[in-house]
N, C-alpha and C positions, 0 to 999 in steps of 0.2 A: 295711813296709806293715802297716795293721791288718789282724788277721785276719777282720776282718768284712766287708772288701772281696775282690771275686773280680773276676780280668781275665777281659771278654768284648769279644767282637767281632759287628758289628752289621750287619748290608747292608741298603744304602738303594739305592730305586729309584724311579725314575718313568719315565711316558713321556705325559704327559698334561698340555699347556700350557706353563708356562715351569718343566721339569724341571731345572734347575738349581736355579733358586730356592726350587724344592717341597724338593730335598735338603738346602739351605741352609737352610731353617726348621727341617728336622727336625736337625738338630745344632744349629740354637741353643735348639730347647727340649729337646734332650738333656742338652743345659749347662747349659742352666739350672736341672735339678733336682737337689736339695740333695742327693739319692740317690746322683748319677752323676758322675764325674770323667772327661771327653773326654780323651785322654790324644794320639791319635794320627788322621788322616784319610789314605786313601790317596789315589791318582789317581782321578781319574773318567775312567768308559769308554762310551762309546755301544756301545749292545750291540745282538745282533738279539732279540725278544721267544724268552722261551721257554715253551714247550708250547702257546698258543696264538699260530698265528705271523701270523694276519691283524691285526695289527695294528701305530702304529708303533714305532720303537727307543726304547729305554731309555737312560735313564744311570743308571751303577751306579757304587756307593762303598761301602768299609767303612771303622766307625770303631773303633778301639779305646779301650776306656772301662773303669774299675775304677768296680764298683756295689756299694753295700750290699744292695741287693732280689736279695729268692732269685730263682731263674732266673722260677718262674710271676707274682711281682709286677712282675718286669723285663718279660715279655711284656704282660700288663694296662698295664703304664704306656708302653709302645711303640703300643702298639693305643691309646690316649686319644690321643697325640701322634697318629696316622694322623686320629682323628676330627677333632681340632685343628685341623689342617691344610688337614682337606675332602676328606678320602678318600670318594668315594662310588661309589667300583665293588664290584661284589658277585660277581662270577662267579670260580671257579678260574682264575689264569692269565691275567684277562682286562688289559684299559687299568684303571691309577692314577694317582691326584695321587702318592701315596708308596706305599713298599711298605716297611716295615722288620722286620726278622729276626732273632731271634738265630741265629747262626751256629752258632758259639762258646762255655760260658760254664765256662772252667777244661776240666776234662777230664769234668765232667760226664756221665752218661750216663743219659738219661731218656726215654720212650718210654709215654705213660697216653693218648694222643688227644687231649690238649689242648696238648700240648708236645713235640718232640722233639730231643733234644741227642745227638750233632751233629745240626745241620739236616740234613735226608734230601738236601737240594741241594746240598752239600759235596762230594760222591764222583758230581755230574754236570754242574756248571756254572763254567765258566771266571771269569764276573766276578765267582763266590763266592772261587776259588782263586789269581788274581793279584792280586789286592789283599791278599787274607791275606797271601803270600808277599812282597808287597812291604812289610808292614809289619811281617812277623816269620819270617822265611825259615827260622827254625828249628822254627816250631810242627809237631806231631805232632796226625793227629788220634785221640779218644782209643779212638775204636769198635776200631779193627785196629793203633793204633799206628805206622802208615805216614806219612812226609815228606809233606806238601800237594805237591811235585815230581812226586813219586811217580804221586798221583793224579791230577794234570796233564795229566803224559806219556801215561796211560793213557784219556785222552778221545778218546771217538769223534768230538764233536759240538762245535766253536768257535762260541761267541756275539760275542767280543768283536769288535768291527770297528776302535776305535783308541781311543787315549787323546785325551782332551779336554782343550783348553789354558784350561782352568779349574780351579783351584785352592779346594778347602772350607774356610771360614776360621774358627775358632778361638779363643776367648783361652788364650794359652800360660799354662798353669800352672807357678807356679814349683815344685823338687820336693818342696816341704815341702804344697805344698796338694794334688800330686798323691797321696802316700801317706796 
């Protein structure tokens, strides 16, 4: 792999119209940029909303992608994809076209108010933690070093309600355009 690439991982959400589709835009223009190589997508989950719960359910996905962009250009260039799209919710918490996140980015650990790695909703949210785990069952996160299992096990509060028989689609990289 060059070493100018860093593997991170991404959570995608919506729950506002046709939220499949809103997820499915934002991986194909995640692909699309010359920056990012989609490497992996996990299942999608209808979730219950979290922290603000009047509203309706989600579907959630993580993708894992090798990026050249430092962690704060990868957030800028995820937040133009949200605008892309037609994100136009404003509240904490509230109803989105998409929601996307880094999660993830290497073992990172950054924390200025404009960025935080790990994501703070790593160590609270289910359809952050099985989709990681499904797509890399060995990742550590890098704040405490503890198995994503780990912090699973240790959840108070389940979002997920099921996996959805939808499948996020992709062009498979051969693995010479992957590295």
């Amino acid at each position: 792999m060059k070493s100018s690439y860093h593997i991170c991982y991404i959570s995608l959400g919506s729950n506002i119209g046709d939220r499949f589709e809103f997820l499915q835009k934002a991986v194909k223009l995640i692909e699309d940029d010359k920056n990012i190589r989609l490497i992996n997508a996990s299942s999608v989950y209808e979730t219950l909303p979290f922290g603000n719960v009047n509203q309706d359910n989600f579907l959630n996905a993580v993708i894992e992608i090798f990026t050249s962009l430092p962690p704060k250009n990868l957030l800028f260039r995820l937040k133009e994809i949200e605008t892309e799209i037609g994100r136009n919710s404003t509240s904490k918490w509230g109803p989105r076209e998409i929601d996307l996140d880094i999660i993830l980015y290497e073992d990172f650990l950054i924390e200025d108010g404009e960025l935080s790695l790990p994501h703070p909703g790593l160590y609270q949210r289910d359809f952050f933690l099985v989709p990681l785990i499904e797509l890399n069952s060995k990742l550590r996160e890098p704040k405490f070093g503890k198995g994503l299992d780990e912090i699973l096990s240790h959840l108070e509060k389940r979002n997920i309600i099921q996996k959805v028989n939808k499948t996020l689609s992709f062009k498979e990289k051969s693995i010479e355009e992957k590295y």
